[in-house]
N, C-alpha and C positions, 0 to 999 in steps of 0.2 A: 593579686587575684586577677585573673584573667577577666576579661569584659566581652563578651559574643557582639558580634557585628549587626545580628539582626536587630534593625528598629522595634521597638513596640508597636507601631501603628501597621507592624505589616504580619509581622507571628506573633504571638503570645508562649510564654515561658513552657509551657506546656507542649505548646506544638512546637517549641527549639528542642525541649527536651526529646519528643518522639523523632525528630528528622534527624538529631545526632545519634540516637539509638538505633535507627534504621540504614545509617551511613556504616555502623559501625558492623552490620550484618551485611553489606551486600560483600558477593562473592568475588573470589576472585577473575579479572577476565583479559585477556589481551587489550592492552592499550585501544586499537584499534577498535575493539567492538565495543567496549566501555566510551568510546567516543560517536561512537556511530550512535548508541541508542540515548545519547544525551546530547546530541544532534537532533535525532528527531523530536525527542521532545519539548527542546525548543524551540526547534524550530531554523535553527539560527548554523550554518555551518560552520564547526570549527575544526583548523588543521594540525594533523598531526604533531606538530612543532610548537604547537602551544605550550604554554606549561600546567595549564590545566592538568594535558592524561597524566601529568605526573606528579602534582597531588593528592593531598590525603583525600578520601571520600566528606569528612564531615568539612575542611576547610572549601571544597570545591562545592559542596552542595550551601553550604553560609553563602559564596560568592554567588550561584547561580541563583537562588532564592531573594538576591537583592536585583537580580536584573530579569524581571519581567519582560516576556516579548509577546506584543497583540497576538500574533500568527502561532503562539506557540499549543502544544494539545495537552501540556501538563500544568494545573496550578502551580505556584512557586510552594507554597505549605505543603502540596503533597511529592516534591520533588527527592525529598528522602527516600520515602514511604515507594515509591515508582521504581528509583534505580535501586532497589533491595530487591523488589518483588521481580522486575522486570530482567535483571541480569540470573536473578537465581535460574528462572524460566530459560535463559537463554545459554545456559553454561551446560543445561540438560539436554537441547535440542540436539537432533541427528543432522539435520539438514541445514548447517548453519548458513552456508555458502548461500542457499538461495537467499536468505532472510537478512542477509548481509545488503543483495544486492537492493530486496526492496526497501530496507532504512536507507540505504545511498539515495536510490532514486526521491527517496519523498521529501529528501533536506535540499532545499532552495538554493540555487545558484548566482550568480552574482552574474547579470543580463541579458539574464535569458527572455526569450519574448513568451508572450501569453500562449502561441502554438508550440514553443519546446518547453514550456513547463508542463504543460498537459498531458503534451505524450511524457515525459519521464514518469508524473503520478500514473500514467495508464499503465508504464513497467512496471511501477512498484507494485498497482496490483494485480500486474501476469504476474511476477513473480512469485505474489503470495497467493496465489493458485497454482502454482508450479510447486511450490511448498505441499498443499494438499497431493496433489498426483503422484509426490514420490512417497508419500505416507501409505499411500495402497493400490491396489492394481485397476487403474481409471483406463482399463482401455473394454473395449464391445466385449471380443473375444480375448481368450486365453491365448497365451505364445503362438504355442503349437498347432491349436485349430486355424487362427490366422493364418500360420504357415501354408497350412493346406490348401486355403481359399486364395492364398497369393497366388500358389503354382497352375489353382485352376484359371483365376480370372486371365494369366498371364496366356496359355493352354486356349483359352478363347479368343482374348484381343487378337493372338498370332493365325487364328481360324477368320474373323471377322472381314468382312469386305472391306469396310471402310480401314483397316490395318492392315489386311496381309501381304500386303505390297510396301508398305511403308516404314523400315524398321524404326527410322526417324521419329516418326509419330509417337510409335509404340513405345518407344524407350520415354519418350516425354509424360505417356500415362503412368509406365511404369513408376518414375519417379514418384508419382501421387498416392501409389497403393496404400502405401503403410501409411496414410494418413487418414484412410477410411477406419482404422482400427480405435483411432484413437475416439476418446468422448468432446461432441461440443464443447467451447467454450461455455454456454449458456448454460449448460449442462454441470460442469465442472462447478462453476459460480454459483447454483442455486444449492448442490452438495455443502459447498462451501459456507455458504448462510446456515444449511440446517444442522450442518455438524455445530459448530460454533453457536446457535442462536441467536444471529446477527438480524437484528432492527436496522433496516432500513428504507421504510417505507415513506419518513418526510423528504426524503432527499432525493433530483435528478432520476431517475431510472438508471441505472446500467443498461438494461436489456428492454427490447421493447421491436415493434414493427418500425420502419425506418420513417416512413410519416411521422411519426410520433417523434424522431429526432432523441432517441435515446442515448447517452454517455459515447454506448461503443460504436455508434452510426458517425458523431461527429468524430473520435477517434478515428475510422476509417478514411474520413472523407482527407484528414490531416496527412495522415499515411498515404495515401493516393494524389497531393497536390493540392487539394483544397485550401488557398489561403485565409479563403471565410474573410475577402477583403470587402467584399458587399453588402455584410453581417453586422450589427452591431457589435461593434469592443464589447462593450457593458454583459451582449450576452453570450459570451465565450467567457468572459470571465469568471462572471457567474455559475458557468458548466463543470470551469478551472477549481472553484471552491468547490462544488458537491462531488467534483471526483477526490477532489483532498481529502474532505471528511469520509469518503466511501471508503477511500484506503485504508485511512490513520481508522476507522474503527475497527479492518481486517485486522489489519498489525497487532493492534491496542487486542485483539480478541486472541490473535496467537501467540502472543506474549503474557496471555492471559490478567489482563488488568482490567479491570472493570470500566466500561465506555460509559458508565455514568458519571466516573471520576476526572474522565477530560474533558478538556474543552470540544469534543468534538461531538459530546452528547447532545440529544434533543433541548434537553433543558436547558445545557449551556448554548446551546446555538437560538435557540428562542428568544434570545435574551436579548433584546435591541439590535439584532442583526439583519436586517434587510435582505441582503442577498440568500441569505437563509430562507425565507420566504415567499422570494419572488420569481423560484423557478418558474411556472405557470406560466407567468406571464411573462417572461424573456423564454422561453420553447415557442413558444407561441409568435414569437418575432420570427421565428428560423422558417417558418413554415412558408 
C-alpha cells in the first residue's frame, strides 16, 4: 500500500483527497505554459529542464504542496484546486501570447535590483491590459473615420506655418498621429477594473496626480533615469510589493480564480504584514 507524502500537520486526508482529484482534472497544456503558471504561483522560477514539467500532476502537486514559499500567491492546500481551474481558463484563452509574457514577467529573477524588478511587474501589467485591448476595439475612433482625420490633420500640418517649410518636423508629428486614436492608459486600466470587478482600493494607487506619487509616476521616473538614489530603499520597496499584489490580482482575475483564495487578498495581506499597510506613510517620504 502506497503511503502519500503529505504530513498530517500540513493537509488533512480530505484536502489530499481533493488536490489528487483536482490533479487528476487539469487539462492538458504545453510544458511551457503548464510551468509558467506554476511559476507564478509560486512564486519561485523554475527551468524548463526540470523534471518537474514532466511529471505526473498529482506527484508534482504532493512535491509542491510540501515546499511553501513566503512570496508565493497560492496556498500549498489549494495548489491542486488552482492548476485545474487555472490551466482549464487558460487552454481556452485566444490571446495566449500576451498572458504568457505577463506570467514571465511577474516570476522573480535571480539579481535583479529593486528598480528592474519593478519595471518587469509594471510589464506584467501592460501586458495584461494589452490582453484587454485585443479582446475589443479600445481605440477613440473606428479604422476608417480615423483614416479620415489622419489625411486631414496631415492636409493641415503641411498648410501650418510653423510646418510648412519643415518636412523634417512634420514627418516627426506624423509619426505620433496614430497614437491619438488610441485610449489612455488610465483609461484602459479603470475598463479593466470594471470589467473584471477588481478591488483595489487598499493598495498604492496605480493612477493618481503626480504629487501624489502614484505607481505609474514612480514607474516613469525609472523609465526616464531616475535612480531614486536619494529616496528611501524601504520606500521603493514597498511601491515594489503593491505593484505585485496589483498585478497578481489582474492575472489571478484573468485567469479567473478567485483573489480571495490568494495570498494576495486583503485578508491575506492584512495579516501581520507591515508593508501591506504602510503605504501612506512611505508616499509620504517621496514627497
Amino acid at each position: 500500500m502506497s503511503r502519500s507524502i503529505y504530513p498530517e500537520t500540513i493537509l488533512s486526508s480530505g484536502e489530499r483527497n481533493k488536490l489528487e482529484e483536482a490533479s487528476k482534472e487539469t487539462p492538458e497544456l504545453e510544458p511551457g505554459d503548464r510551468l509558467l503558471i506554476i511559476s507564478f504561483a509560486m512564486q519561485r522560477r523554475l527551468n524548463e529542464d526540470d523534471s518537474v514539467v514532466e511529471r505526473s500532476p498529482d506527484i508534482l502537486l504532493n512535491e509542491l504542496a510540501m515546499d511553501e514559499i513566503d512570496g508565493g500567491f497560492i496556498e500549498a492546500v489549494n495548489l491542486g484546486e488552482f492548476l485545474s481551474a487555472t490551466c482549464q481558463t487558460f487552454s481556452v484563452l485566444e490571446q495566449k501570447d500576451v498572458l504568457r509574457r505577463a506570467l514571465g514577467f511577474m516570476i522573480p529573477t535571480s539579481g535583479e535590483t529593486i528598480e528592474s524588478s519593478f519595471l518587469s511587474l509594471f510589464s506584467a501589467l501592460e501586458s495584461t491590459l494589452t490582453f484587454l485591448r485585443r479582446q475589443d476595439e479600445y481605440h477613440i475612433l473606428p479604422r476608417q473615420d480615423f483614416e479620415q482625420l489622419e489625411r486631414d490633420l496631415k492636409k493641415w500640418l503641411k498648410q501650418h506655418p510653423l510646418f510648412a517649410d519643415d518636412a523634417e518636423r512634420r514627418a516627426l508629428v506624423y509619426e505620433k498621429i496614430r497614437e491619438l486614436n488610441r485610449l489612455p492608459f488610465s483609461t484602459v486600466f479603470k475598463k479593466f477594473c470594471e470589467r473584471y470587478d477588481l478591488y483595489l482600493a487598499d493598495l498604492w494607487p496605480l493612477l493618481g496626480p503626480r504629487k501624489d506619487w502614484p505607481l505609474l509616476e514612480i514607474r516613469h521616473r525609472l523609465v526616464h533615469g531616475d535612480p531614486f538614489l536619494s529616496r528611501p530603499v524601504e520606500t521603493l520597496q514597498c511601491a515594489r510589493e503593491h505593484l505585485k499584489w496589483t498585478a497578481a490580482r489582474m492575472i489571478l482575475s484573468v485567469l479567473e480564480w478567485p483573489i480571495s483564495k490568494s495570498k494576495a487578498s486583503p485578508e491575506q495581506l492584512s495579516n501581520n504584514n507591515q508593508t501591506y499597510t504602510s503605504w501612506p506613510e512611505q508616499r509620504e517620504r517621496l514627497a
